[in-house]
C-alpha positions in Angstrom: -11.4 31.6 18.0 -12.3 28.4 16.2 -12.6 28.3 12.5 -13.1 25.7 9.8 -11.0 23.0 12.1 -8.1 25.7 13.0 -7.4 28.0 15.9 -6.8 31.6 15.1 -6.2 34.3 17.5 -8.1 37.6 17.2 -5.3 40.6 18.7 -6.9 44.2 19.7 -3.6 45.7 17.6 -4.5 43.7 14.6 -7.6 43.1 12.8 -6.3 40.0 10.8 -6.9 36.8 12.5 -3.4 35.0 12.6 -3.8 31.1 12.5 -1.8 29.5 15.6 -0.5 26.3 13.9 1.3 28.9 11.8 2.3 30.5 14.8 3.0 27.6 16.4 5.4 26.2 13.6 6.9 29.4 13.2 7.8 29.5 17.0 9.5 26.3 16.6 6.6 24.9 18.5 8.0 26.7 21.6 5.8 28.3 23.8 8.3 31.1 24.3 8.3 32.2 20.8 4.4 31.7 20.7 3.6 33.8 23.9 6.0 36.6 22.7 4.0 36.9 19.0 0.8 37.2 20.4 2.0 39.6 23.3 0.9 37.6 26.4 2.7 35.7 29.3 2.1 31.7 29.3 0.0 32.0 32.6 -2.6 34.5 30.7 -2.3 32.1 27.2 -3.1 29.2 29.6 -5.9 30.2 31.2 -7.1 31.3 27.6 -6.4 27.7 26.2 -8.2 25.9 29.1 -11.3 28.0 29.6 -11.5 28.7 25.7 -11.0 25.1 24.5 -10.5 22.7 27.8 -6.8 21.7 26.8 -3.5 23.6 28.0 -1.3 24.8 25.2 1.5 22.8 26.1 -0.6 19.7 25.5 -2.0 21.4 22.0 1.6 22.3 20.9 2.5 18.5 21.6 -0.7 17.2 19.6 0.4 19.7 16.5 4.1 18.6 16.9 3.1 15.2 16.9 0.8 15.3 13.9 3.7 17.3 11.9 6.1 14.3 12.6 3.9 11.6 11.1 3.1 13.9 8.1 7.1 14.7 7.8 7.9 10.5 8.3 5.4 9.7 5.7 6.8 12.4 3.1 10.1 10.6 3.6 11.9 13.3 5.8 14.5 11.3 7.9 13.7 11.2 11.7 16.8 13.3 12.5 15.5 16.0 10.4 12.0 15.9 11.5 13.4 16.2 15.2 15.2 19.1 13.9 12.6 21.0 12.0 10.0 20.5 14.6 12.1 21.7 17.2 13.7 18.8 19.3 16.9 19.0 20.7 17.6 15.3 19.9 16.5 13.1 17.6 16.3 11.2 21.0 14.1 13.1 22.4 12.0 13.3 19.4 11.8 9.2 19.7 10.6 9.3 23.3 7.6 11.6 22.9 6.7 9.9 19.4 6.4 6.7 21.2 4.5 7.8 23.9 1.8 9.9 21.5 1.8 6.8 18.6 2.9 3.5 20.3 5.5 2.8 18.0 9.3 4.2 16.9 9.8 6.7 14.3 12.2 4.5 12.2 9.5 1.6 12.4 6.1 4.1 11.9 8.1 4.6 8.4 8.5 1.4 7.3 5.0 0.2 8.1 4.2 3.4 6.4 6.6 2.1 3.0 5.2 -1.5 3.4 1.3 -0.2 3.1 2.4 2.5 0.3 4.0 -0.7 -1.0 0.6 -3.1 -0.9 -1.7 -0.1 -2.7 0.8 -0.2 -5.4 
């Protein structure tokens, strides 16, 4: 289910709509940990992502991490932490996919970021 710009999962045990980027962070942005709180395999939560939204969950989950990094590296969290809290195993790790998904380094996304906060000022 799609509401106001968020994904929320309807459960036939539970009235409530639970929002998945909550999910998601909670689960460490592991599909794991997001499969086992919503009571279905990945194959079943897969096929539910692509017919229900035309992307796999895998590619949403590294979309949401993504998003979450640039917010944390513009708040000033330090890209080891960021890797950490978002569930890297390596700050390494967390370089390689940021580059691919923005073009640019971590370290170097910040200080663009502190060089433009820099000119408004």
């Amino acid at each position: 289910m799609h509401k106001d710009g968020r994904f929320q999962a309807l459960l036939a045990n539970d009235p409530v709509p639970m929002d998945l980027t909550e999910i998601a962070r909670e689960s460490n942005y592991q599909m794991p940990g997001i499969c086992t709180r919503l009571g279905v395999s990945e194959r079943h939560l897969r096929r539910l992502f692509v017919d229900g939204l035309g992307i796999a969950p895998k590619d949403w989950l590294k979309q949401l991490r993504m998003v979450a990094a640039r917010h944390m590296l513009r708040s000033g969290v330090s890209v080891k932490e960021a890797a950490f809290e978002l569930g890297f195993t390596n700050s390494k790790m967390f370089a390689r996919d940021f580059v691919a998904f923005y073009g640019v380094r971590p370290t170097e996304f910040q200080r663009q970021e502190v060089a433009r906060i820099q000119r408004i000022l």
